[in-house]
mmCIF file as gemmi writes it, N, C-alpha and C atoms, coordinates in Angstrom:
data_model
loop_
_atom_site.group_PDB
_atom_site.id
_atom_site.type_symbol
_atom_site.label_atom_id
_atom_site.label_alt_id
_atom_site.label_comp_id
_atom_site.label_asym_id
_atom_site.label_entity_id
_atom_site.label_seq_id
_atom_site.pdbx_PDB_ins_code
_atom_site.Cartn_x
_atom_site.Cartn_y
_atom_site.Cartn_z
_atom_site.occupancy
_atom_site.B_iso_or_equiv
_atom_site.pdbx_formal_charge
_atom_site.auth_seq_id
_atom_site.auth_asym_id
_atom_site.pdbx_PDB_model_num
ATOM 1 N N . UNK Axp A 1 ? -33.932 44.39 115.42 1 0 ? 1 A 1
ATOM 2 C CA . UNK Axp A 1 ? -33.309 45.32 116.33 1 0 ? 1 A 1
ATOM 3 C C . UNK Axp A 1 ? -34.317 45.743 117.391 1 0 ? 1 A 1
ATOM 4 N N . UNK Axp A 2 ? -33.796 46.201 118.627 1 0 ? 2 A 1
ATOM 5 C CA . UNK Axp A 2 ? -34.826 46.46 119.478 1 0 ? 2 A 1
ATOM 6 C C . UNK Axp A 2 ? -34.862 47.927 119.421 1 0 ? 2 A 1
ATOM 7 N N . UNK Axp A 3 ? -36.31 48.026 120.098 1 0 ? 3 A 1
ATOM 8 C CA . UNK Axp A 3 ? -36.157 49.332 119.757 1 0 ? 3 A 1
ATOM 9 C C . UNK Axp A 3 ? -36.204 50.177 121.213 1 0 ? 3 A 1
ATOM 10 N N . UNK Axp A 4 ? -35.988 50.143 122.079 1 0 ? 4 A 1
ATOM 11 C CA . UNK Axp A 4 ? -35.36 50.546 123.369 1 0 ? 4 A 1
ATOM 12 C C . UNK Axp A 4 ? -33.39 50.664 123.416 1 0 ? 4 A 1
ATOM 13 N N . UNK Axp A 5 ? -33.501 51.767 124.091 1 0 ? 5 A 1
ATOM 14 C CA . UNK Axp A 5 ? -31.928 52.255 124.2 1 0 ? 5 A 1
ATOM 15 C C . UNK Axp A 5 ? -31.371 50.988 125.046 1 0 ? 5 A 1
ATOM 16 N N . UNK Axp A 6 ? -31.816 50.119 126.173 1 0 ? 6 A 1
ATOM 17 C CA . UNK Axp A 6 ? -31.059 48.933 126.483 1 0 ? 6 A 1
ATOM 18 C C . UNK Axp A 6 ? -30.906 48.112 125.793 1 0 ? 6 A 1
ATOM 19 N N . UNK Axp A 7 ? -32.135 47.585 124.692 1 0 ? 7 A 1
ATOM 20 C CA . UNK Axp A 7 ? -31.951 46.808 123.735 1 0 ? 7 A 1
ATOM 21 C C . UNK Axp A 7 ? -30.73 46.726 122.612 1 0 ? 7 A 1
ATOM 22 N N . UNK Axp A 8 ? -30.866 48.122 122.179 1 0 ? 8 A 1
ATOM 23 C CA . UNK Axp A 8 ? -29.852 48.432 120.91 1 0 ? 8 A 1
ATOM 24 C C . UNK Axp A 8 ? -28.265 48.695 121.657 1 0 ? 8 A 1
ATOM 25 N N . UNK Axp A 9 ? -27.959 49.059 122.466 1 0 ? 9 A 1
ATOM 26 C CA . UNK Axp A 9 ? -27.013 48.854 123.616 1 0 ? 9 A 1
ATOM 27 C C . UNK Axp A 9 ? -25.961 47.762 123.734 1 0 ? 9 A 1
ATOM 28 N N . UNK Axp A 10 ? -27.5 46.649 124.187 1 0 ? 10 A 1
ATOM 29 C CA . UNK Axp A 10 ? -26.686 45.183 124.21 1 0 ? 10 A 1
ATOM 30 C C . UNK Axp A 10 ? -26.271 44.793 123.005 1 0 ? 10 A 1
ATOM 31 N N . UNK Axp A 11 ? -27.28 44.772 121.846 1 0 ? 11 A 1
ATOM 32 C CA . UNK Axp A 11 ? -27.136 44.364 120.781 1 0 ? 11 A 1
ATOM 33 C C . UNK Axp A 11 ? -25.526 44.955 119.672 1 0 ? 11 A 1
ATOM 34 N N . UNK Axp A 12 ? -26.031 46.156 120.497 1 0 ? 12 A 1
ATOM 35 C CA . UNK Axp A 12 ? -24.435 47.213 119.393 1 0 ? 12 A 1
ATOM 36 C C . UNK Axp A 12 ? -23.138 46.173 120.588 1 0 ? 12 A 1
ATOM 37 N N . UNK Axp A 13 ? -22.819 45.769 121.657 1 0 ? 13 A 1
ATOM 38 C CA . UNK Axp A 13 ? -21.745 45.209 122.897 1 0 ? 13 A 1
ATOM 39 C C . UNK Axp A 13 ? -21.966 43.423 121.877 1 0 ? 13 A 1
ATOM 40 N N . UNK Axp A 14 ? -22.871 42.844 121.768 1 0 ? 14 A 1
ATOM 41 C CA . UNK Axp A 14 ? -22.588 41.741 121.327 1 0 ? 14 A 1
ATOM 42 C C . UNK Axp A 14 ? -22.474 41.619 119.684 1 0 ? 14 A 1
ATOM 43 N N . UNK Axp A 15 ? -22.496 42.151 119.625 1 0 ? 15 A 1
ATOM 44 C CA . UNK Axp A 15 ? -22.141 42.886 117.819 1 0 ? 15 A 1
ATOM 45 C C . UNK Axp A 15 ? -20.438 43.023 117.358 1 0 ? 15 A 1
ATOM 46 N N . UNK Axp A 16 ? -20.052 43.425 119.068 1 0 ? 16 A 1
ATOM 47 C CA . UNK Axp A 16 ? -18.828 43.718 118.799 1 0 ? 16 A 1
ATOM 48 C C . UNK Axp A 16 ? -17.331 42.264 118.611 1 0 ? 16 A 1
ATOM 49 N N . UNK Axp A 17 ? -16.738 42.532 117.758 1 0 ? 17 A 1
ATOM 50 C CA . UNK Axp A 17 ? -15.517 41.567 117.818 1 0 ? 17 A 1
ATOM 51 C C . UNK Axp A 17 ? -14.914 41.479 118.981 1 0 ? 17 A 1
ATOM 52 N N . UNK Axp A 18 ? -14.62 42.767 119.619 1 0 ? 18 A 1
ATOM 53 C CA . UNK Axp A 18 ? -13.808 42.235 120.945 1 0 ? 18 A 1
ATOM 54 C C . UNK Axp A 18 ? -14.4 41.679 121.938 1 0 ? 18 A 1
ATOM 55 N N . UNK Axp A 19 ? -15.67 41.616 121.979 1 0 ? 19 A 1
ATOM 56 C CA . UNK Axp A 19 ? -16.922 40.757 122.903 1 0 ? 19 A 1
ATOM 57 C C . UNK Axp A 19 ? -16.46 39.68 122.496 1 0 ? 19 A 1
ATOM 58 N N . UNK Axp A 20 ? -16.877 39.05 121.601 1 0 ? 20 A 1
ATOM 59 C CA . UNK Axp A 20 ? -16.881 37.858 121.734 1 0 ? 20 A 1
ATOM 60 C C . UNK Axp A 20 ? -15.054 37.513 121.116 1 0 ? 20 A 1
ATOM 61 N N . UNK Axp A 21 ? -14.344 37.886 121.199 1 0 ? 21 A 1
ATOM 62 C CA . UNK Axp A 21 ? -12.566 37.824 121.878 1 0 ? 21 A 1
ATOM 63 C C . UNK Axp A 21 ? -12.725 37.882 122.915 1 0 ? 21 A 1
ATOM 64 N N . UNK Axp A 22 ? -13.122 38.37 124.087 1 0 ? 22 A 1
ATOM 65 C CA . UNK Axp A 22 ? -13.188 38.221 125.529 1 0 ? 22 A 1
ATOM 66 C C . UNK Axp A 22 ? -13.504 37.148 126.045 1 0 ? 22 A 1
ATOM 67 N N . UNK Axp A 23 ? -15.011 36.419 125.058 1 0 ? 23 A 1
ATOM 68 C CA . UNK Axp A 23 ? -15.799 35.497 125.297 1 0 ? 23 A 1
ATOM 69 C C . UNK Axp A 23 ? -14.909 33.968 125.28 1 0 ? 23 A 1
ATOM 70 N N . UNK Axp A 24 ? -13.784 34.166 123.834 1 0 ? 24 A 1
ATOM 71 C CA . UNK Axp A 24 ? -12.825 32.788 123.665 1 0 ? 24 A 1
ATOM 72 C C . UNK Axp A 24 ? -12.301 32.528 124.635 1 0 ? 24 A 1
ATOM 73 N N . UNK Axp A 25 ? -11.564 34.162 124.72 1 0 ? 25 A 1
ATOM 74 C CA . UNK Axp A 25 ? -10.664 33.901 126.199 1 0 ? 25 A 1
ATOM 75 C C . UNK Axp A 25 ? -11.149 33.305 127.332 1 0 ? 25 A 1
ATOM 76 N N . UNK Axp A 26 ? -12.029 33.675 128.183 1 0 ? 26 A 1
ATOM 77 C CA . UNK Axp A 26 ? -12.854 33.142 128.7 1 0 ? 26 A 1
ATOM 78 C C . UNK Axp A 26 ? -13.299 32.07 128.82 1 0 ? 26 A 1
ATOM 79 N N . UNK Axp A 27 ? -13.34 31.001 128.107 1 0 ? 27 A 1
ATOM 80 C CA . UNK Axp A 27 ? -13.762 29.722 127.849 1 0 ? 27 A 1
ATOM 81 C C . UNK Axp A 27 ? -12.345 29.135 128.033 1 0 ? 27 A 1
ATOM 82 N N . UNK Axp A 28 ? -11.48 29.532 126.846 1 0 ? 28 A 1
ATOM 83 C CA . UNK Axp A 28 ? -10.476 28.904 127.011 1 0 ? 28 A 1
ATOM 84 C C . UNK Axp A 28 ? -9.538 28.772 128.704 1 0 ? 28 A 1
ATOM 85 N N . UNK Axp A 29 ? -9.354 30 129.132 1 0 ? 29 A 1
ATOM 86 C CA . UNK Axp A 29 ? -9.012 30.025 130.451 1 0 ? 29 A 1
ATOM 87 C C . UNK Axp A 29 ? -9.798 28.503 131.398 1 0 ? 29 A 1
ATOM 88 N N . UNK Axp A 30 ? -10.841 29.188 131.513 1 0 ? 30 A 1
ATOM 89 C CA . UNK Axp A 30 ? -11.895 28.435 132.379 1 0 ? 30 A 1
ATOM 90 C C . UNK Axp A 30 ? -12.697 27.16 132.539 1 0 ? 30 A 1
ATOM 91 N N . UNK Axp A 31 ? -12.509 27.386 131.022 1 0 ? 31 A 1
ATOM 92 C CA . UNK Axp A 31 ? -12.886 25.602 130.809 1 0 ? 31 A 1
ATOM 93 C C . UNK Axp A 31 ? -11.813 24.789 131.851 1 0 ? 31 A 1
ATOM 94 N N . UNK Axp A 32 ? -10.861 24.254 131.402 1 0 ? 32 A 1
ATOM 95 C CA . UNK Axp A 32 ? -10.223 23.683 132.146 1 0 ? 32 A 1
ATOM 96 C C . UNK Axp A 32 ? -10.164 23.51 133.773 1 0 ? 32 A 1
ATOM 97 N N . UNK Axp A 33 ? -10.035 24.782 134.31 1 0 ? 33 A 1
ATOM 98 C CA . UNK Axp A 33 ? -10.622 24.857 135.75 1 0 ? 33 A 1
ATOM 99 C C . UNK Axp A 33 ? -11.989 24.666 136.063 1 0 ? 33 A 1
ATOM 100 N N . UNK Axp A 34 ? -12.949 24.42 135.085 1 0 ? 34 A 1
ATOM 101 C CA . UNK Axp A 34 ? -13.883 23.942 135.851 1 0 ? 34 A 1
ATOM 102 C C . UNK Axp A 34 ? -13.929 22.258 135.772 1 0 ? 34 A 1
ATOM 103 N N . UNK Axp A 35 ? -13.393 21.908 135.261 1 0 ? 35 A 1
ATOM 104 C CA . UNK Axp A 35 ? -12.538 20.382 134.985 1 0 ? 35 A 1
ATOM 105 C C . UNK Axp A 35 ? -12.076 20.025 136.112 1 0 ? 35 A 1
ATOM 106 N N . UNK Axp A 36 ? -11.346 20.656 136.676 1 0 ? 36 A 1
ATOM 107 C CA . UNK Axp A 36 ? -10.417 20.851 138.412 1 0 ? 36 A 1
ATOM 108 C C . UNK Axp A 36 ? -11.416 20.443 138.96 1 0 ? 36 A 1
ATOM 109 N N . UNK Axp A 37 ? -12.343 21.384 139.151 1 0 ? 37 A 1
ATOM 110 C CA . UNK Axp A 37 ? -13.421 22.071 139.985 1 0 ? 37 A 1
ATOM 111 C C . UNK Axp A 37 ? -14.425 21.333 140.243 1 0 ? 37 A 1
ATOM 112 N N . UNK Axp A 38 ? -15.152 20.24 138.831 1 0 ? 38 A 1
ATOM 113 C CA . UNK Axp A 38 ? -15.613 19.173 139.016 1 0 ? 38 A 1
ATOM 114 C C . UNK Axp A 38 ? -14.659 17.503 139.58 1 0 ? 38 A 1
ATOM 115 N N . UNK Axp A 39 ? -13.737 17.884 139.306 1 0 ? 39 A 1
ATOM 116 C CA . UNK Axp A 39 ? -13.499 16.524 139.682 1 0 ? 39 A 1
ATOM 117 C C . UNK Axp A 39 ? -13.281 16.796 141.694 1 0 ? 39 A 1
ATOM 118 N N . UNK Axp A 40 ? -12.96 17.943 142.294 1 0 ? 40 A 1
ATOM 119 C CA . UNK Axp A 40 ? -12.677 18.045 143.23 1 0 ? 40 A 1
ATOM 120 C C . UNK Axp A 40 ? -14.177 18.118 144.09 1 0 ? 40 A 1
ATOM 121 N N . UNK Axp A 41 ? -15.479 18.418 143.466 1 0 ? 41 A 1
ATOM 122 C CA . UNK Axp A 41 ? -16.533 18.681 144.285 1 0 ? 41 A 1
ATOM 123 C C . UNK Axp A 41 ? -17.479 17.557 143.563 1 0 ? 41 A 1
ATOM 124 N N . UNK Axp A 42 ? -17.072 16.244 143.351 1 0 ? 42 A 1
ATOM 125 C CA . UNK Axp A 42 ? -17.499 15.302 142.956 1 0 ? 42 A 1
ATOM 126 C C . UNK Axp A 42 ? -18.105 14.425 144.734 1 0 ? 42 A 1
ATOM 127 N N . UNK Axp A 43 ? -18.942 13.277 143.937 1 0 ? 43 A 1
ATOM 128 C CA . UNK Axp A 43 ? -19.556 12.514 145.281 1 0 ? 43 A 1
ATOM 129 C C . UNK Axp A 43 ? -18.029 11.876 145.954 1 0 ? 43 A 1
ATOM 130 N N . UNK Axp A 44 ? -17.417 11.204 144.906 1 0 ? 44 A 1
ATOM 131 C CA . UNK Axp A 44 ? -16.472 10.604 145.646 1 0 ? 44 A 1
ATOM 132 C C . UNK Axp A 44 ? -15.144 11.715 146.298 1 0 ? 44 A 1
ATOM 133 N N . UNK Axp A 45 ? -14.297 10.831 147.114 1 0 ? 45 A 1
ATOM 134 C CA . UNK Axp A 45 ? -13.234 11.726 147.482 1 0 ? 45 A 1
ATOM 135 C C . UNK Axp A 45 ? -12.142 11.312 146.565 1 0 ? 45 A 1
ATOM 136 N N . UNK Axp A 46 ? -11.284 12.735 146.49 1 0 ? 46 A 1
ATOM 137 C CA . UNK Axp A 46 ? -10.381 12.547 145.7 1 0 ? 46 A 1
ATOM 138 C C . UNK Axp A 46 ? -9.348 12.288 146.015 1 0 ? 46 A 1
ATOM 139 N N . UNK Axp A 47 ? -8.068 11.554 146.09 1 0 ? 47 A 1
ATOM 140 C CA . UNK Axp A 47 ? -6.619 12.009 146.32 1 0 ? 47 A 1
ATOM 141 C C . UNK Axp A 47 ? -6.23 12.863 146.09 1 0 ? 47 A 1
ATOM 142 N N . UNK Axp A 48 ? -5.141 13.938 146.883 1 0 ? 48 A 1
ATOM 143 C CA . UNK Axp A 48 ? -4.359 15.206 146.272 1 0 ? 48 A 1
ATOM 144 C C . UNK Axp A 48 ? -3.947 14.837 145.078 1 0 ? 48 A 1
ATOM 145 N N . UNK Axp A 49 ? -2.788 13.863 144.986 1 0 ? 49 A 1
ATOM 146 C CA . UNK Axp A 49 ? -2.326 13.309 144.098 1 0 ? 49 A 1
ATOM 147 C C . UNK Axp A 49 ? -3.678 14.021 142.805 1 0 ? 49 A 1
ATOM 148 N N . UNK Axp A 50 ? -4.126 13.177 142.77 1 0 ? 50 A 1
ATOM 149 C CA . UNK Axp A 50 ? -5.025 13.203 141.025 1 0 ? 50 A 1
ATOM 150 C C . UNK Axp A 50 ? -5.04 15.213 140.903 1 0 ? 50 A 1
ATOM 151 N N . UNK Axp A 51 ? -5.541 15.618 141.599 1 0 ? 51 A 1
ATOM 152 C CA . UNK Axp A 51 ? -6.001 17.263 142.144 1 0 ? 51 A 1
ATOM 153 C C . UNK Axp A 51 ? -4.911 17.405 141.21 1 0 ? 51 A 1
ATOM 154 N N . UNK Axp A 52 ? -3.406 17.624 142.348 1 0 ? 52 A 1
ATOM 155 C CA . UNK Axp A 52 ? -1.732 18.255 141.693 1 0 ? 52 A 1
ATOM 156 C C . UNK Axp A 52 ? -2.347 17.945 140.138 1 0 ? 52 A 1
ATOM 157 N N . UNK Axp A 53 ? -2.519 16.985 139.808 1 0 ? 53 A 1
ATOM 158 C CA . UNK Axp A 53 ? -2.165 15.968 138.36 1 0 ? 53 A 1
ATOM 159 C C . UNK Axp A 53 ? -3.346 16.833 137.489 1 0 ? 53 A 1
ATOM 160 N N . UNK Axp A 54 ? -4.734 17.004 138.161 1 0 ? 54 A 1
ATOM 161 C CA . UNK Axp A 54 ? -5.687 18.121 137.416 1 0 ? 54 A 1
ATOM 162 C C . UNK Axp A 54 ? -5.094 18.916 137.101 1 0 ? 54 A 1
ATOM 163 N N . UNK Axp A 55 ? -4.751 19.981 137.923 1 0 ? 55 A 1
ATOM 164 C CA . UNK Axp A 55 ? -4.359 21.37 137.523 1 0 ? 55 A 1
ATOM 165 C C . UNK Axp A 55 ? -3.449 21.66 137.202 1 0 ? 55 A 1
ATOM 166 N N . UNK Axp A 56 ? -2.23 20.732 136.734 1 0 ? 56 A 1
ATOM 167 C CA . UNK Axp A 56 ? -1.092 21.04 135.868 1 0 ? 56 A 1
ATOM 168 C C . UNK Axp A 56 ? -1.573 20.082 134.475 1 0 ? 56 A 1
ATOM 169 N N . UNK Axp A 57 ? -2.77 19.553 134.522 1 0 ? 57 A 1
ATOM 170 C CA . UNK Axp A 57 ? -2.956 19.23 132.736 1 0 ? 57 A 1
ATOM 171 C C . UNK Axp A 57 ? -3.945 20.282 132.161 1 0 ? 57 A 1
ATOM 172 N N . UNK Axp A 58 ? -4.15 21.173 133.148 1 0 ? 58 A 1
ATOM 173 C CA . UNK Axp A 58 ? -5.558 22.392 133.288 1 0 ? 58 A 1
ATOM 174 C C . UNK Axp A 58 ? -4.63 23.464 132.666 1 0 ? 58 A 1
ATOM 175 N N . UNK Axp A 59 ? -3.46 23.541 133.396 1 0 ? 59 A 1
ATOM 176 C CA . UNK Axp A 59 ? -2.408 24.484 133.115 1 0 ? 59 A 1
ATOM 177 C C . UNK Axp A 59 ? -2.249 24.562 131.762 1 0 ? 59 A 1
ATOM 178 N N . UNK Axp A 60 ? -1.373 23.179 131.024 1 0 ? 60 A 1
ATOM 179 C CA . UNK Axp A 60 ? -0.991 22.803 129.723 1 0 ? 60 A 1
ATOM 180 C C . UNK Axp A 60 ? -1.627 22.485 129.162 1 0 ? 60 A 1
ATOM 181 N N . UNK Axp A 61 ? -3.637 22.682 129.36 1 0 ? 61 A 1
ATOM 182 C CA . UNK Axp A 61 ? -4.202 23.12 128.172 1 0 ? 61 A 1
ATOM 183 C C . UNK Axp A 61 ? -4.561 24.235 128.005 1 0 ? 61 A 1
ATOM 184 N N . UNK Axp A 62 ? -4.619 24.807 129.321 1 0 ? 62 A 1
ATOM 185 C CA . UNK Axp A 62 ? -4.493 26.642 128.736 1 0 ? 62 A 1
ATOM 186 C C . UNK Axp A 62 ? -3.282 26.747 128.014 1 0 ? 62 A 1
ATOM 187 N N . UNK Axp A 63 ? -2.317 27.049 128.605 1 0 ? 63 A 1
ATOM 188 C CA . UNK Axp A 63 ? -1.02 26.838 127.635 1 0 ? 63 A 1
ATOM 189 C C . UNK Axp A 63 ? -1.253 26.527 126.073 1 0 ? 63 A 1
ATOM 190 N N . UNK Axp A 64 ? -1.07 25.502 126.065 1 0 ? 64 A 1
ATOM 191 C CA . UNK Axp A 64 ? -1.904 25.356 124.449 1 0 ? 64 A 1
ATOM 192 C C . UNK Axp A 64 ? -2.745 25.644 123.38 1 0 ? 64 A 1
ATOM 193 N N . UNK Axp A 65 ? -3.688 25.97 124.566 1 0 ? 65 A 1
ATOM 194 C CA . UNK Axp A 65 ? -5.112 26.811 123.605 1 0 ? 65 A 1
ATOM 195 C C . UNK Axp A 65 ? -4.321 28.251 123.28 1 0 ? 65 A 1
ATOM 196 N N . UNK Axp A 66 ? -3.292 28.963 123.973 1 0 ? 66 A 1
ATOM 197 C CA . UNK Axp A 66 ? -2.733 30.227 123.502 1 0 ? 66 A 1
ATOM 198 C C . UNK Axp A 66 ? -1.228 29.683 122.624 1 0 ? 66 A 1
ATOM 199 N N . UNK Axp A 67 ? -1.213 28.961 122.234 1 0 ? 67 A 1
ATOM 200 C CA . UNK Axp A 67 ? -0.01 28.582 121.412 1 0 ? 67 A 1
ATOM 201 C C . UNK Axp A 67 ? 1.17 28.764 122.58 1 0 ? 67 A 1
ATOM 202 N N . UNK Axp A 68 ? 1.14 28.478 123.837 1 0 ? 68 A 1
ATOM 203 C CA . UNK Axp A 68 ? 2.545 28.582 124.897 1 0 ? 68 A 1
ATOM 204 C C . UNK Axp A 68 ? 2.822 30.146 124.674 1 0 ? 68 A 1
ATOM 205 N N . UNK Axp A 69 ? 1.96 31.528 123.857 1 0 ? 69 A 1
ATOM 206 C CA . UNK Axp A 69 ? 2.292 32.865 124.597 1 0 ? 69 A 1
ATOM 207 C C . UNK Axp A 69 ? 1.805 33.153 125.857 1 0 ? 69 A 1
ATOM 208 N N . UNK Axp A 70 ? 2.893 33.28 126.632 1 0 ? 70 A 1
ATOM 209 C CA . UNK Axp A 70 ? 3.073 33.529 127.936 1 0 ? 70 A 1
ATOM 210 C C . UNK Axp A 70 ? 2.01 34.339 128.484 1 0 ? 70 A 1
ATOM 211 N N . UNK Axp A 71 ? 2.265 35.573 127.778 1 0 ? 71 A 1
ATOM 212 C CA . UNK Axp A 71 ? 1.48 36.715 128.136 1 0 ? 71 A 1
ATOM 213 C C . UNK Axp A 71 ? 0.072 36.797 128.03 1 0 ? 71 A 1
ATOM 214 N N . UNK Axp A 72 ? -0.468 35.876 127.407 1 0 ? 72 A 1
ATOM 215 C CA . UNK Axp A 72 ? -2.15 36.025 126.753 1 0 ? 72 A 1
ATOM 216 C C . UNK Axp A 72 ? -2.319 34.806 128.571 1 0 ? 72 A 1
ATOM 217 N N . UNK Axp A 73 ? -1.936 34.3 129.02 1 0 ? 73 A 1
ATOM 218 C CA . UNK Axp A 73 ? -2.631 33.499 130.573 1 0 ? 73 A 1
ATOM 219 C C . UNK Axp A 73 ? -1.597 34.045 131.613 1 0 ? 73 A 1
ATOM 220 N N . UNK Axp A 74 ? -0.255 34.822 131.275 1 0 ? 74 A 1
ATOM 221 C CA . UNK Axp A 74 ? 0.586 34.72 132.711 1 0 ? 74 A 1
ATOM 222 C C . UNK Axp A 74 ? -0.151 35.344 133.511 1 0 ? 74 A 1
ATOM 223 N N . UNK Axp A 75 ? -0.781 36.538 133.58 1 0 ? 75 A 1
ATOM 224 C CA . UNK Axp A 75 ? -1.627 37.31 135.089 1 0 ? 75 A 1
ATOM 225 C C . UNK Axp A 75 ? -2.689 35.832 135.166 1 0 ? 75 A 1
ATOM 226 N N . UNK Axp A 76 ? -3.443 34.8 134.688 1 0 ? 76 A 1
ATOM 227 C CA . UNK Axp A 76 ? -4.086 34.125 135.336 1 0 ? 76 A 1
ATOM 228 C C . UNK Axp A 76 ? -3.984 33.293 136.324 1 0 ? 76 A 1
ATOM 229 N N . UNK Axp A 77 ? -2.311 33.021 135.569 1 0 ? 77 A 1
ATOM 230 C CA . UNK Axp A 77 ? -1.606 31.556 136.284 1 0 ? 77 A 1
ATOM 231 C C . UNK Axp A 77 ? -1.284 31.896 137.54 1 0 ? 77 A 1
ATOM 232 N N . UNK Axp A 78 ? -0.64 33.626 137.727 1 0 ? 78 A 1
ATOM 233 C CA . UNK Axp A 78 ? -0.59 34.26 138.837 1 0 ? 78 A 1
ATOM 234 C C . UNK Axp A 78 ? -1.189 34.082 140.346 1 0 ? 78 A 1
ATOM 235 N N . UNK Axp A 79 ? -2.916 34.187 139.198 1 0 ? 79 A 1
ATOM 236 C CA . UNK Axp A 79 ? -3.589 34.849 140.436 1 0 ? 79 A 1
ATOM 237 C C . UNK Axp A 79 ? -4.147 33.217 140.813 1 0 ? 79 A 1
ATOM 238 N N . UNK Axp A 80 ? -4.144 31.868 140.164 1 0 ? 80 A 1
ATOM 239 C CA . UNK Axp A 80 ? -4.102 30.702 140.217 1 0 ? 80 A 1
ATOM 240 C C . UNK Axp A 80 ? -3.732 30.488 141.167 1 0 ? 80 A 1
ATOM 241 N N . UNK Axp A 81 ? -2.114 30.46 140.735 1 0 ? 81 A 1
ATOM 242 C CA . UNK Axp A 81 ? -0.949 29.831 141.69 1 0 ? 81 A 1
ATOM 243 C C . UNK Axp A 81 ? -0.905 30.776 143.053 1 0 ? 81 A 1
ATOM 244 N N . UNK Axp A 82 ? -1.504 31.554 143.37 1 0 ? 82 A 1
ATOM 245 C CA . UNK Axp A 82 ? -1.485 32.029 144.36 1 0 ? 82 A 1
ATOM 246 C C . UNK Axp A 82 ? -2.719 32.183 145.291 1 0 ? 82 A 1
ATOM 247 N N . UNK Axp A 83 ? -3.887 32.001 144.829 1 0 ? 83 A 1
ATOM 248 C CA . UNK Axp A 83 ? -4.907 30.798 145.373 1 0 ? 83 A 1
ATOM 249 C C . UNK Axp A 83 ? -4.435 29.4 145.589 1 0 ? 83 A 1
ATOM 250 N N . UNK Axp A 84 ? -3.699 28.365 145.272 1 0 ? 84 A 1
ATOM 251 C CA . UNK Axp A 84 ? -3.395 27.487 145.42 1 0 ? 84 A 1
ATOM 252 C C . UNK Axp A 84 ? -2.163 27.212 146.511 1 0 ? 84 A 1
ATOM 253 N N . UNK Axp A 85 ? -1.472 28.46 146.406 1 0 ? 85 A 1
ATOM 254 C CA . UNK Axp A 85 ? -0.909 27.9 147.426 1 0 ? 85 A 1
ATOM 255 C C . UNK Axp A 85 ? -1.287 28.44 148.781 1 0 ? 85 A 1
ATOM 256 N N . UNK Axp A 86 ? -1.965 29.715 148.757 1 0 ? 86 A 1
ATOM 257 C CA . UNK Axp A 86 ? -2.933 29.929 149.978 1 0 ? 86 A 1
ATOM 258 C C . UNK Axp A 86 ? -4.192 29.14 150.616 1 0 ? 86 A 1
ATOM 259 N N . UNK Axp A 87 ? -4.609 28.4 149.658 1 0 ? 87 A 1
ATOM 260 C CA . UNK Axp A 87 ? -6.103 27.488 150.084 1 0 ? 87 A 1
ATOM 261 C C . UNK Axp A 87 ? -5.223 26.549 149.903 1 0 ? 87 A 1
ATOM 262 N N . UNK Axp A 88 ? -4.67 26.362 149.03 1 0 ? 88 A 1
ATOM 263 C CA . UNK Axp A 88 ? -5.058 25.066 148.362 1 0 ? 88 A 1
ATOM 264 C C . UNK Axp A 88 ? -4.079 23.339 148.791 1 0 ? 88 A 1
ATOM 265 N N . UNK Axp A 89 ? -2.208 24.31 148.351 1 0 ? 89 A 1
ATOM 266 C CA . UNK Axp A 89 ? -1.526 23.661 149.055 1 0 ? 89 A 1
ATOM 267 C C . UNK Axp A 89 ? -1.091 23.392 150.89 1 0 ? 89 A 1
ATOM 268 N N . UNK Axp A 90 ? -1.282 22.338 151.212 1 0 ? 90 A 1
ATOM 269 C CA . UNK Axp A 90 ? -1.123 22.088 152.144 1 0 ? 90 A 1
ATOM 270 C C . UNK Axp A 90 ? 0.488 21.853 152.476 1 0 ? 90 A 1
């Protein structure tokens, strides 16, 4: 244990269950989009085509990783789909 009040702090925050529940979520969300994210800022160029085809198999593995409950990704898909069609879709 550390023995400074920042030390014991962090340690009591990563100690905690809902930390690292935040942390799954987190991965699970994001993983996938950074999947997108690499294939789109790769050397080569991409077709839209493949892109569309990324981020709806990005979608339906978030989807999946929450068993298809809606509610544990719908505010993500939200704020997704609405980056996408402001940047993204042309």
């Amino acid at each position: 244990m550390s023995k400074e009040a920042k030390g014991r702090e962090a340690t009591k925050i990563v100690l905690m269950p809902s930390f690292w529940n935040h942390v799954v979520f987190t991965l699970k969300v994001l993983t996938p989009f950074v999947h997108v994210l690499r294939l789109v800022d790769g050397e080569r160029k991409v077709a839209l085509g493949y892109i569309y085809e990324a981020m709806e198999k990005a979608k339906e593995t978030i989807m999946k990783s929450f068993s298809n409950n809606e509610s544990k990704y719908k505010d993500v898909f939200t704020i997704n789909d609405n980056r996408w069609t402001c940047q993204l879709h042309f």
